[in-house]
Every structure is written in structure tokens, then in C-alpha cells.
LOTORVEX-830813 format. One record per residue: residue number from 1; x, y, z of N, C-alpha, C, O in turn; residue in three letters. Coordinates in nm, 4 decimals, m for minus. Example, Ala and Ser with C-alpha at 12.3 -4.5 7.8 and 13.67 -1.06 7.14 Angstrom:
// LOTORVEX-830813
(1,(1.3190,m0.5690,0.7800),(1.2300,m0.4500,0.7800),(1.3200,m0.3300,0.7800),(1.4236,m0.3319,0.8465),"ALA")
(2,(1.2850,m0.2250,0.7080),(1.3670,m0.1060,0.7140),(1.2900,0.0030,0.7870),(1.3409,0.1138,0.8039),"SER")
END
This chain:
// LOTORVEX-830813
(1,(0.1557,1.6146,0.6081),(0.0914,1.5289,0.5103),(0.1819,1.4083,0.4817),(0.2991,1.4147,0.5186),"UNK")
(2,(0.1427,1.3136,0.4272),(0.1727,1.1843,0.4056),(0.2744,1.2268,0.3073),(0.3702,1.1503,0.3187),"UNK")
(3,(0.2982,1.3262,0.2045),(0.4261,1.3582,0.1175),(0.5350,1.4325,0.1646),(0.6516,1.4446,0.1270),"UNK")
(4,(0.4556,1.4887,0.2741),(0.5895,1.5994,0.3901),(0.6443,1.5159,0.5019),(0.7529,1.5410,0.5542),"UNK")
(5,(0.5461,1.3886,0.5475),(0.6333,1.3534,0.6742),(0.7490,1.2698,0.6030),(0.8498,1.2579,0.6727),"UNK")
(6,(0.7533,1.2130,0.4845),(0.9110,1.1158,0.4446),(1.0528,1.2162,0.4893),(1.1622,1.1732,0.5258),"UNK")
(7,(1.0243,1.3154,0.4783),(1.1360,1.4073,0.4737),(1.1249,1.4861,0.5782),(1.1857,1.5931,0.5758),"UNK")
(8,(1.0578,1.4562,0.6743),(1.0765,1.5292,0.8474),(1.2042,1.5073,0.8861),(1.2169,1.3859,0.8706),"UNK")
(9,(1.3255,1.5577,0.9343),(1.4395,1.5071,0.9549),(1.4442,1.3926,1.0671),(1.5152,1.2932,1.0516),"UNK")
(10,(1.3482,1.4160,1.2046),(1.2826,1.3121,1.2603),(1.2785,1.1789,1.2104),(1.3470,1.0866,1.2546),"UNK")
(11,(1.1901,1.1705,1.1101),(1.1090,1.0409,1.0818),(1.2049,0.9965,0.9895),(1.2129,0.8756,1.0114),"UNK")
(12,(1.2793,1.0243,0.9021),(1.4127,1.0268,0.8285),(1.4777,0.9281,0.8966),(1.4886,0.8089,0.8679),"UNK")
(13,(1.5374,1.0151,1.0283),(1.6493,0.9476,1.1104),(1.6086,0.7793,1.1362),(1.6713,0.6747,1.1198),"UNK")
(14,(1.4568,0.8153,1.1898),(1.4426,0.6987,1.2845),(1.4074,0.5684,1.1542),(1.3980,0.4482,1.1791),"UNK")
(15,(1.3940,0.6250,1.0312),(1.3486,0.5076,0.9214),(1.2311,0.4641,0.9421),(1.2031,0.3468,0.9668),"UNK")
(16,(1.1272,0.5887,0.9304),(0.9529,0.5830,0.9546),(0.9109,0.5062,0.8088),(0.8261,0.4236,0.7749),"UNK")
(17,(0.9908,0.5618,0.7602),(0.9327,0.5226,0.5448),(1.0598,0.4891,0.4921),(1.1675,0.5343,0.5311),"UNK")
(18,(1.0334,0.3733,0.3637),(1.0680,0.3342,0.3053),(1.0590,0.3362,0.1605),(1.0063,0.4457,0.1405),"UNK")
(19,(1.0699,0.3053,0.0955),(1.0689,0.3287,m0.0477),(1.0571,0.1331,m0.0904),(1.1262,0.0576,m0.0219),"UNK")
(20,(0.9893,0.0879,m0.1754),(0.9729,m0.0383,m0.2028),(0.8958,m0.0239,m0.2856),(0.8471,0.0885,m0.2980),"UNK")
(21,(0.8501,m0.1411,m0.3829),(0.7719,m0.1656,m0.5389),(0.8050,m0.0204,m0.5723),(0.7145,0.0194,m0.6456),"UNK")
(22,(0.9000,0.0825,m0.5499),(0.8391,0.2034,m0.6227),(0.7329,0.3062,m0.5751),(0.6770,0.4002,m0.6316),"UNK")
(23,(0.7237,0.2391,m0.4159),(0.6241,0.3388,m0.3640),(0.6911,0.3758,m0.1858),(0.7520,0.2978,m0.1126),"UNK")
(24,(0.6561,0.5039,m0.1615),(0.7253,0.5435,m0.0150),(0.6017,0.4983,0.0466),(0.4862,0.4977,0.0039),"UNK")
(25,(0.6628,0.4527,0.1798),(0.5145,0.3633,0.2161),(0.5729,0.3790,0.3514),(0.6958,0.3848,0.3458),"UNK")
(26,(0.5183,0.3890,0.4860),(0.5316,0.3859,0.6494),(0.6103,0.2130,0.6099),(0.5634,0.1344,0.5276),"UNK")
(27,(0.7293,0.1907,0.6893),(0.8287,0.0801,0.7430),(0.7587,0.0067,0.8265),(0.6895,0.0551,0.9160),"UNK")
(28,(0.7705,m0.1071,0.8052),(0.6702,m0.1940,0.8933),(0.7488,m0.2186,1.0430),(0.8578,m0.2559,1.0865),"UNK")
(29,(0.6193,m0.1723,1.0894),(0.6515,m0.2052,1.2586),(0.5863,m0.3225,1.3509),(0.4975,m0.3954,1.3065),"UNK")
(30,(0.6321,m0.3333,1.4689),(0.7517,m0.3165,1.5259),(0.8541,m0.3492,1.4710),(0.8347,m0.4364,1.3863),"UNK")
(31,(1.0035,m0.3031,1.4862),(1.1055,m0.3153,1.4449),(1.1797,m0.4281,1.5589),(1.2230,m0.4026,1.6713),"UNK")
(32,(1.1768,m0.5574,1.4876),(1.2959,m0.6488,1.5899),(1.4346,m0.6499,1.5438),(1.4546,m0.6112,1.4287),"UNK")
(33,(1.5303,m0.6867,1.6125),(1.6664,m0.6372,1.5525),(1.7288,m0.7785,1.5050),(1.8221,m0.7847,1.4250),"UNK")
(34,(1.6599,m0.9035,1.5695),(1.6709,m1.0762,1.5187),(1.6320,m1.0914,1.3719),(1.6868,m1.1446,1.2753),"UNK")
(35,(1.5094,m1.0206,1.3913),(1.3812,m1.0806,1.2673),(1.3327,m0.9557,1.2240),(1.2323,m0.9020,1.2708),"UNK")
(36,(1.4359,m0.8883,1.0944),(1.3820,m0.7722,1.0415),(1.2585,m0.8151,0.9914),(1.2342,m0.9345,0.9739),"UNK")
(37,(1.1430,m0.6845,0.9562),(1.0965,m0.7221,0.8670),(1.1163,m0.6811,0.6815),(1.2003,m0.6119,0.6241),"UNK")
(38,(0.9889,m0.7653,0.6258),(1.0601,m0.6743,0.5009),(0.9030,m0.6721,0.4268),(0.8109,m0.7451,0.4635),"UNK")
(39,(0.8942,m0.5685,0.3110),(0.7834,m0.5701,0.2388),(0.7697,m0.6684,0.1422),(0.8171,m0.6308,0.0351),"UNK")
(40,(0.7250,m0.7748,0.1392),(0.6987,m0.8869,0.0062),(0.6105,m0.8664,m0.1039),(0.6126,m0.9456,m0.1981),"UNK")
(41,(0.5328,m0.7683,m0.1024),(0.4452,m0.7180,m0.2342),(0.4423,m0.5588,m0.2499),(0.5045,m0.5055,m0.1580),"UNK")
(42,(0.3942,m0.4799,m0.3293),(0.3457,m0.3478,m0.3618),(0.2535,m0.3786,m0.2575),(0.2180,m0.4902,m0.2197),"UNK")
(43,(0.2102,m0.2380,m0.2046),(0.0657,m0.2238,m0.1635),(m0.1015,m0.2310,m0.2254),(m0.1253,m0.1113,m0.2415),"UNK")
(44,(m0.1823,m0.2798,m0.2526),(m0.2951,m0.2692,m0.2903),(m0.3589,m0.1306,m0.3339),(m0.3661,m0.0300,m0.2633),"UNK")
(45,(m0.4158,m0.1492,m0.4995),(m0.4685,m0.0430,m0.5221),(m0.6139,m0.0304,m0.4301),(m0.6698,m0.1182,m0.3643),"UNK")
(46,(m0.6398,0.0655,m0.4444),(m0.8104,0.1209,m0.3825),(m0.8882,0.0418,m0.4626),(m0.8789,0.0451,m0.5853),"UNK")
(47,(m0.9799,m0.0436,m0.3908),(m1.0361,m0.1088,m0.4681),(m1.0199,m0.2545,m0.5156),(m1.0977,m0.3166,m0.5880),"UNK")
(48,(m0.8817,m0.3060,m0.4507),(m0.8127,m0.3988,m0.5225),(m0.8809,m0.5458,m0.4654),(m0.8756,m0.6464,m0.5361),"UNK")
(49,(m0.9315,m0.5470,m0.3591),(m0.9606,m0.6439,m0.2816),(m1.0568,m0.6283,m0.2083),(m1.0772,m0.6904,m0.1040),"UNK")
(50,(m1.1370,m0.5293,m0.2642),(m1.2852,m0.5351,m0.1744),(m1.3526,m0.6107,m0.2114),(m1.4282,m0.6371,m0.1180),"UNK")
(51,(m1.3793,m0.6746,m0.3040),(m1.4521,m0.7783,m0.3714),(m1.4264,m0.9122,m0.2540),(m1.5246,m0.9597,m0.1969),"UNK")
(52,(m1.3161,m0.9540,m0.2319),(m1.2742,m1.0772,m0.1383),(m1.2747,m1.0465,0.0030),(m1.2749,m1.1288,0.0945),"UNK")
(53,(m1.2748,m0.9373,0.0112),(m1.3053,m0.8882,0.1959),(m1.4352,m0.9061,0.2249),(m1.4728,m0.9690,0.3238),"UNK")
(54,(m1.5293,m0.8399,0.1218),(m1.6998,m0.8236,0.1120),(m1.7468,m1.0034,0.1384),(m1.8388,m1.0459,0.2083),"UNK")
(55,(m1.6753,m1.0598,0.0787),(m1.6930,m1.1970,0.0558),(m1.6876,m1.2436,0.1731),(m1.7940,m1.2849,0.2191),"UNK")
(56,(m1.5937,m1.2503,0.2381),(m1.5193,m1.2943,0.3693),(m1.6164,m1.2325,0.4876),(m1.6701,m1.2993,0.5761),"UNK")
(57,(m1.6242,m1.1232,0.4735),(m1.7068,m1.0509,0.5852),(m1.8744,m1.0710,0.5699),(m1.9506,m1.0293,0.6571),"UNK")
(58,(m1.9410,m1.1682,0.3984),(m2.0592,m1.1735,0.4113),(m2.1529,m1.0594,0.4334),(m2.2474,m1.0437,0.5107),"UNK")
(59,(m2.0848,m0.9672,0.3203),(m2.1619,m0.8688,0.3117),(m2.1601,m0.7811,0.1622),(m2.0847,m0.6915,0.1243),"UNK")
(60,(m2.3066,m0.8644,0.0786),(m2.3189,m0.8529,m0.0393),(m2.3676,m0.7723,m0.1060),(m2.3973,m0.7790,m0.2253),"UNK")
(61,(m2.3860,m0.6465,0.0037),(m2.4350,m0.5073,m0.0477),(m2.2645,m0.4770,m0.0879),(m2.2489,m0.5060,m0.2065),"UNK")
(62,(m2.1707,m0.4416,m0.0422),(m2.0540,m0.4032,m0.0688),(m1.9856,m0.5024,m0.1563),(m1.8893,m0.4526,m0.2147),"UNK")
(63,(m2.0035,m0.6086,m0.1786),(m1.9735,m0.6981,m0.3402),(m2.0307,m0.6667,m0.4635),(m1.9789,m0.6743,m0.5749),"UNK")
(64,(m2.1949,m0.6137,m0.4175),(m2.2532,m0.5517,m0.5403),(m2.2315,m0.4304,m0.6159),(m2.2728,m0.4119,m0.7304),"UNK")
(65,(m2.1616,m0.3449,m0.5431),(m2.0613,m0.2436,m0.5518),(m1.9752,m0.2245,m0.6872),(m1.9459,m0.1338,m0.7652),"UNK")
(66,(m1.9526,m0.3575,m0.6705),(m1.7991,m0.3979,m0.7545),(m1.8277,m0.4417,m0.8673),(m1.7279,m0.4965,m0.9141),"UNK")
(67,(m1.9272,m0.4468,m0.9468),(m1.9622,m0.4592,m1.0903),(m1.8930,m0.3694,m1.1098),(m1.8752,m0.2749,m1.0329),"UNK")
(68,(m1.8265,m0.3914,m1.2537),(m1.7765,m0.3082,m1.3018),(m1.6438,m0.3146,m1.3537),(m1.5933,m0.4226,m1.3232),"UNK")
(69,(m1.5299,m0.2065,m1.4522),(m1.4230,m0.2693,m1.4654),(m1.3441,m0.2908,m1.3363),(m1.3919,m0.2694,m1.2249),"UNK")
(70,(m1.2388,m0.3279,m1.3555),(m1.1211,m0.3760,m1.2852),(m1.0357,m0.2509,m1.2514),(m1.0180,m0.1678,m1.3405),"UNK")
(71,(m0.9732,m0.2292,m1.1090),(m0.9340,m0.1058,m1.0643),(m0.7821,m0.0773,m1.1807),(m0.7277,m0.1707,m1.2396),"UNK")
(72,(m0.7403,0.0577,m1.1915),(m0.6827,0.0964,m1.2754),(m0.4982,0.0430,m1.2268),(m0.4309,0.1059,m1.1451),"UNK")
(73,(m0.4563,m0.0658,m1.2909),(m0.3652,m0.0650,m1.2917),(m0.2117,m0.0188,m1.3921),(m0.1899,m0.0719,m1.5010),"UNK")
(74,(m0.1296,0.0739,m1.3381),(m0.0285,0.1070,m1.4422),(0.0301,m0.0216,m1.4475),(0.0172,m0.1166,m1.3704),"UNK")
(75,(0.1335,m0.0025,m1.6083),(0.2068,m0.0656,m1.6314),(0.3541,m0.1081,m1.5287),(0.4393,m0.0207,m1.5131),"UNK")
(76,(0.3697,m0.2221,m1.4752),(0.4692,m0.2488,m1.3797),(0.6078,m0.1441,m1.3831),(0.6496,m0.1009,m1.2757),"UNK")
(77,(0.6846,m0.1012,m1.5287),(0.7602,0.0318,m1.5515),(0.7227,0.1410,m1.5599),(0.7952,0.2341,m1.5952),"UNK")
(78,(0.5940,0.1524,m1.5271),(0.5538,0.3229,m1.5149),(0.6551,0.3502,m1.3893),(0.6836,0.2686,m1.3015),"UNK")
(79,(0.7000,0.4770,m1.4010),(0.7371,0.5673,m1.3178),(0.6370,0.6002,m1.1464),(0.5280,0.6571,m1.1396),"UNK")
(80,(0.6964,0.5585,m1.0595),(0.6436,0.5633,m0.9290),(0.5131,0.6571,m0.9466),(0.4041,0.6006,m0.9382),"UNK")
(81,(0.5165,0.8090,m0.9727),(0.4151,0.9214,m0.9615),(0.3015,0.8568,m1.0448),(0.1906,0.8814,m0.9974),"UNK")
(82,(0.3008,0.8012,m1.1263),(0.1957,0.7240,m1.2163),(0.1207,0.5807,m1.1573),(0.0200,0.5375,m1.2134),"UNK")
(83,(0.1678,0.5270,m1.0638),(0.1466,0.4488,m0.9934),(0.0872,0.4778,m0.8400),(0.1023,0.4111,m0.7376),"UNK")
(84,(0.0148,0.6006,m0.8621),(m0.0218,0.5913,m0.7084),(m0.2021,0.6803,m0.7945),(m0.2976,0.7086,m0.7222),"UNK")
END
């Protein structure tokens, strides 16, 4: 599972996951050894951007969807487990 593979001794070694905004997240690949990469934002909640994809992709059955409140965001110092 996605909470057991961070700690495979495997995926460990090779630096599969990372830890960033507060969340363990798969390390972005490919790995160049010139031009690391790096994570520049948190990841997107569920929900966070379907509204502008639906848009983009012109498809207003899945915009109509999205009435409604705004996806649940914690407070930026909540504790990681509260944030997912």
C-alpha cells in the first residue's frame, strides 16, 4: 500500500518518496544528476481543480458537478495526518 511502500527498505534506499509540504508523496522522476528536480507546491486536494480541467477539456457535465462548497482545506499548521 501507498503507507507500506515509504518504508520498503528497497524504495527507501533508492529515494522512491519524499516527504514535502508535509506530505510523503512518490519523488519526481526521472532523476537527472545536472538538473535535480524539486517539488514547488503541496499536491492538490481531490477535487481541487476539476472545475478548470472540466473547463479546459469542454466538458460541462463534469463542471456542473462542482456546485457546491469548496473542497475541504486544513489549516496550513495542521499536522500532516490532518491534511490528507
Amino acid at each position: 500500500s501507498l503507507t507500506e511502500a515509504p518504508h520498503h527498505p528497497h524504495l527507501a534506499a533508492r529515494g522512491t518518496f519524499t516527504e514535502a509540504h508535509g506530505t510523503v508523496q512518490p519523488a519526481p522522476a526521472p532523476r537527472f544528476s545536472a538538473t535535480p528536480a524539486a517539488l514547488r507546491l503541496p499536491p492538490p486536494l481531490p477535487g481541487e481543480h476539476t472545475a478548470e480541467v472540466a473547463r479546459d477539456w469542454d466538458t460541462p457535465a463534469l463542471t456542473a458537478r462542482q456546485d457546491g462548497p469548496p473542497p475541504y482545506r486544513p489549516a496550513s499548521d495542521a499536522p500532516a495526518r490532518d491534511r490528507t
